[in-house]
C-alpha positions in Angstrom: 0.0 0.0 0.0 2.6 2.2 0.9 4.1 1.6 -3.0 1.3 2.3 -4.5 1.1 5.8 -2.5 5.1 6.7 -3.2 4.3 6.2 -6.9 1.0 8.3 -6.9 3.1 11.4 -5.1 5.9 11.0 -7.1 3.3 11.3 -10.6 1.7 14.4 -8.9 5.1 15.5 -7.7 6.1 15.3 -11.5 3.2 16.7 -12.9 3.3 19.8 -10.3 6.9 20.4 -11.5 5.5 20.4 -15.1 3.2 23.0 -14.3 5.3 25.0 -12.7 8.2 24.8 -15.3 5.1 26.0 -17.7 4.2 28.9 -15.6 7.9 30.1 -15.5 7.9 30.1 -19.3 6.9 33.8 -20.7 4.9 34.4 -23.7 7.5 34.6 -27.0 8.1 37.8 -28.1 10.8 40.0 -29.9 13.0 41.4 -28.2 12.6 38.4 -25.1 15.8 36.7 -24.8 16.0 33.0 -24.1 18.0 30.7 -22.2 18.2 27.7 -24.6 16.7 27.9 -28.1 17.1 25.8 -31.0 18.2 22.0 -31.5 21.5 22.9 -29.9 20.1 25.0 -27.2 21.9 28.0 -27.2 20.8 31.5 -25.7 19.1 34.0 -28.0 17.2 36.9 -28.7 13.7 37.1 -30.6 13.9 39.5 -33.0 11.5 38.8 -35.9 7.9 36.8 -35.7 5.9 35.7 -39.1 2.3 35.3 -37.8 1.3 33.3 -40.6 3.5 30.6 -40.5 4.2 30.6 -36.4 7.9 31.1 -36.7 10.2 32.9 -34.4 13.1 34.8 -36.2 16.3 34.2 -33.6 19.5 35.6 -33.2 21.8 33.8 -31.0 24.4 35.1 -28.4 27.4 33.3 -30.0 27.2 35.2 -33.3 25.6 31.3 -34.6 23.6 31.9 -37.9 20.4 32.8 -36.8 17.0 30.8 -37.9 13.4 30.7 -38.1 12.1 28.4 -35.6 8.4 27.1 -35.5 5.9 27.3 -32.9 6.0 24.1 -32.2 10.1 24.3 -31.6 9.8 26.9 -29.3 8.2 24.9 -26.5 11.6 24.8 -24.3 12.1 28.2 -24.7 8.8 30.4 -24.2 5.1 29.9 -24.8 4.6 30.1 -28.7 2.0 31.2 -30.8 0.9 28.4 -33.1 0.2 29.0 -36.9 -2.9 28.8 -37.8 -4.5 25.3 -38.5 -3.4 24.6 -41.5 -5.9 24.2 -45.0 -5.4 22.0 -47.9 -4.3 24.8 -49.5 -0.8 24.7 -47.5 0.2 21.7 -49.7 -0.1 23.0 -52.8 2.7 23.0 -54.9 6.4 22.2 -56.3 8.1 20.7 -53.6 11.5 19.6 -53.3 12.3 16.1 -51.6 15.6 15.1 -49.3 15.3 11.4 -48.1 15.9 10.9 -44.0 19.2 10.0 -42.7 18.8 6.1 -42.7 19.7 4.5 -39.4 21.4 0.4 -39.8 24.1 -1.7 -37.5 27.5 -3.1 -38.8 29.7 -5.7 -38.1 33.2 -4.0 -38.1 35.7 -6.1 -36.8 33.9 -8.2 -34.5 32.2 -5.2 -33.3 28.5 -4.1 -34.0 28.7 -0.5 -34.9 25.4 1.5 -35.5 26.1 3.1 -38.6 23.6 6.5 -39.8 23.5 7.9 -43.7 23.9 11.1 -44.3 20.3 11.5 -46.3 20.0 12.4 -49.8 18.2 14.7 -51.9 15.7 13.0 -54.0 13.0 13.5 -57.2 10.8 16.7 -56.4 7.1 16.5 -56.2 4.5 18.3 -57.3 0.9 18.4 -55.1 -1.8 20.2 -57.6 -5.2 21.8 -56.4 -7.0 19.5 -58.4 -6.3 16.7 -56.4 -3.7 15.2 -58.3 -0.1 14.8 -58.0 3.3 14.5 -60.3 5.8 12.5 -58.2 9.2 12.4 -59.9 10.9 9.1 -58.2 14.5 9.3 -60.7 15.9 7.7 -63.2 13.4 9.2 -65.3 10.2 7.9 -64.1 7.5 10.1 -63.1 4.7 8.6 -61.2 1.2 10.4 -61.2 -1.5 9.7 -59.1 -4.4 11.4 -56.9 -4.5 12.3 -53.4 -7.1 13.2 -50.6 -7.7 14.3 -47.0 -6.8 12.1 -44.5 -9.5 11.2 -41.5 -7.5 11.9 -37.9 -8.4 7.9 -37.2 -6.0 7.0 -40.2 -3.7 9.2 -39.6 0.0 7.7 -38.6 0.3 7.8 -34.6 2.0 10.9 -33.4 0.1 13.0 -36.2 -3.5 12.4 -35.3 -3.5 16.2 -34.3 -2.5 17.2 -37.5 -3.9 17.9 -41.1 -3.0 16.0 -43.5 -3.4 14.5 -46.9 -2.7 10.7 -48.8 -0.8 10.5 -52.0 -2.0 7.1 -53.0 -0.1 4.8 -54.6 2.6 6.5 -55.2 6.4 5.8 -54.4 7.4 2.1 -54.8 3.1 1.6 -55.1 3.0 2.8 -51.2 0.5 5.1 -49.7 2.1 8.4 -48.0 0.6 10.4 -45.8 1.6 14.4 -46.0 1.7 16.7 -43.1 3.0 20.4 -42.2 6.4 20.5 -40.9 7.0 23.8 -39.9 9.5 26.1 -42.3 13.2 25.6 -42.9 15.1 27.2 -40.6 17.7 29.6 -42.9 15.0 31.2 -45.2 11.5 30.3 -43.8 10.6 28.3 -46.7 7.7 25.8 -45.6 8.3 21.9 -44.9 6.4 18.8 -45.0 6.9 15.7 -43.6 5.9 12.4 -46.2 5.9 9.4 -44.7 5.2 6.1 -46.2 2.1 4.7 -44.5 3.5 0.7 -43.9 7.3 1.5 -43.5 9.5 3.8 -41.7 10.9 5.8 -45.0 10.4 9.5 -45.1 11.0 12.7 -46.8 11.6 16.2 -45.7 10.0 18.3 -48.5 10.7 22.0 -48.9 8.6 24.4 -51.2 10.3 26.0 -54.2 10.6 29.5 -54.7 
């Protein structure tokens, strides 16, 4: 009995500190300078906001190149103002495609060595309004095909809070769902994230100017 109390005051204990770590945080802003931003978390400065995308301009104390940072990067660092929810309209377009760092273990010498590609860039893709899409997969081979809107039950776990769409059959005859991924950090271009519905592949896709 007395377990089962030590592990229900350490879970409020836990969720108390949450809160409080939460309250700490002050609204982002420019000109509010943060402890930690950023993958690396370094110290910086706001000093630029784009309301329509949800990005944070910042500048950081090192003299680092500064970037564009979405809402949804920010949540270390200050409480962020989200984008707002994003239409079908946000996937139309030329995109262009770089393939994920691949991830695979090695025998070197006796030793199993986990071994991670550097990515690639790949084939761009095209999403049009009309509900189809040009996917150019190399080699000179261009698939086309039609996508849709995706239902939140279908949607792969850890996006069901997200919009998204479903190129279908597209890549190697696979299904991919499409979601927002925030803007790329040196020139605020947007991102999505297409994942292959049955398999681990994915791209990072970046809109063309």
């Amino acid at each position: 009995m007395a377990f089962r109390f030590s592990s229900f005051a350490f879970a409020l204990a836990a969720l108390v500190a949450a809160a409080s770590a939460q309250a700490a945080r002050a609204p982002c802003r420019v000109g509010l300078h943060l402890e930690r931003a950023g993958v690396l978390n370094y110290p910086g400065t706001i000093d630029g906001y784009d309301a329509d995308k949800g990005a944070y301009h910042v500048r950081y104390d090192n003299g680092g190149l500064p970037e564009w940072i979405a809402a949804s990067g920010m949540s270390r660092s200050c409480i962020a103002t989200a984008a707002p929810q994003t239409g079908l309209g946000a996937f139309i377009g030329d995109w262009e495609m770089f393939v994920s760092p691949t991830a695979q273990y090695e025998m070197r010498g006796g030793d199993r060595w986990l071994d991670v590609g550097p990515g690639a860039v790949a084939p761009p893709l095209s999403i049009r309004p009309d509900g189809t899409y040009v996917w150019a997969v190399g080699r000179g081979k261009v698939i086309s095909g039609r996508w849709r809107r995706m239902s939140r039950a279908e949607m792969k776990y850890g996006f069901k809070d997200k919009v998204g769409i479903l190129l279908m059959h597209g890549y190697d005859g696979g299904d991919w769902q499409v979601t927002s991924s925030g803007v790329r950090a040196s020139d605020k271009r947007d991102q999505l994230g297409v994942e292959r519905m049955d398999l681990g592949l994915s791209y990072l896709a970046t809109r063309m100017h």
